[in-house]
C-alpha positions in Angstrom: 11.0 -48.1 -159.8 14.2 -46.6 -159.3 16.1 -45.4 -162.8 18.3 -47.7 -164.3 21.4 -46.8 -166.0 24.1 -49.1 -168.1 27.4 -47.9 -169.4 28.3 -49.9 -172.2 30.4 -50.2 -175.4 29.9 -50.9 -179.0 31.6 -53.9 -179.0 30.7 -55.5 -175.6 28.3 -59.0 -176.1 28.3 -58.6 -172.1 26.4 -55.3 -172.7 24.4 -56.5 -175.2 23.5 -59.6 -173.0 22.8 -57.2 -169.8 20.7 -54.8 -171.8 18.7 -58.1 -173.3 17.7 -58.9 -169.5 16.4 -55.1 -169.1 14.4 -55.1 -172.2 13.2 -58.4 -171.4 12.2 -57.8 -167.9 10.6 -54.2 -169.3 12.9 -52.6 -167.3 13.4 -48.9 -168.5 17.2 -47.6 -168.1 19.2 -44.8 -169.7 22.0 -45.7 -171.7 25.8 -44.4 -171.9 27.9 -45.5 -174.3 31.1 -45.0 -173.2 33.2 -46.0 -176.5 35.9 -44.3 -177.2 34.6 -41.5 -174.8 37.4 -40.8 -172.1 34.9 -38.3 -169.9 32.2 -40.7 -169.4 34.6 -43.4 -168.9 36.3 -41.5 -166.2 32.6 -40.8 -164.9 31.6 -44.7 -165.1 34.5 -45.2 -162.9 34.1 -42.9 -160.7 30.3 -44.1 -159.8 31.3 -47.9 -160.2 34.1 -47.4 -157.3 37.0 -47.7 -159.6 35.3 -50.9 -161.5 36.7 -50.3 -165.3 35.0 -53.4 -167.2 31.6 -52.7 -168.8 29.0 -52.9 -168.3 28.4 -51.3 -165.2 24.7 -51.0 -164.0 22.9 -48.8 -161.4 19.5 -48.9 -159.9 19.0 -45.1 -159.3 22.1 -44.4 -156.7 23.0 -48.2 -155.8 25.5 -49.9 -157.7 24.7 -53.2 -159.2 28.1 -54.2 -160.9 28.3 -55.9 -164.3 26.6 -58.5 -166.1 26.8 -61.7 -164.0 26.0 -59.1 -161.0 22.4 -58.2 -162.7 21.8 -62.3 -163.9 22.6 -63.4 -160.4 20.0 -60.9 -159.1 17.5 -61.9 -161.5 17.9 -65.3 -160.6 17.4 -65.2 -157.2 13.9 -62.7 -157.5 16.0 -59.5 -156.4 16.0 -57.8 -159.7 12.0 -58.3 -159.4 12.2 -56.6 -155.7 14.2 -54.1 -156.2 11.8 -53.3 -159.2 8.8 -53.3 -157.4 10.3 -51.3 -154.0 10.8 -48.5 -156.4 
């Protein structure tokens, strides 16, 4: 399984709602909160190809884009693939 990471902020129900899924689907991932943190925001930005919104998610080195990106994934069986492809 390939590691998953999630920037997020404090605030961000989108965040919360993305790491729900991952919790849910026993997915482990590393977290960054990026609140109020102008270096790892400038790093999440940097990886996401300029994408600024949170959260942004990654599957080891592939990008996987926000919220709506890792539902729509996990409703068409892809988030279960890519699990098991590792």
């Amino acid at each position: 399984m390939p590691e998953f990471t999630i920037y997020t902020k404090a605030w961000c129900p989108y965040c919360q709602a993305a790491l729900d899924l991952l919790k849910k689907k026993d997915i482990p991932f590393k977290q960054i909160e990026i609140t109020n943190n102008k270096e790892l925001s400038m790093q999440m930005v940097e990886r996401a190809n300029g994408r600024t919104s949170v959260p942004q998610i990654f599957a080891g080195e592939r990008h996987i884009g926000g919220c709506d990106d890792l539902y729509a994934l996990d409703e068409k069986g892809e988030l279960d693939r890519l699990i098991k492809a590792g």
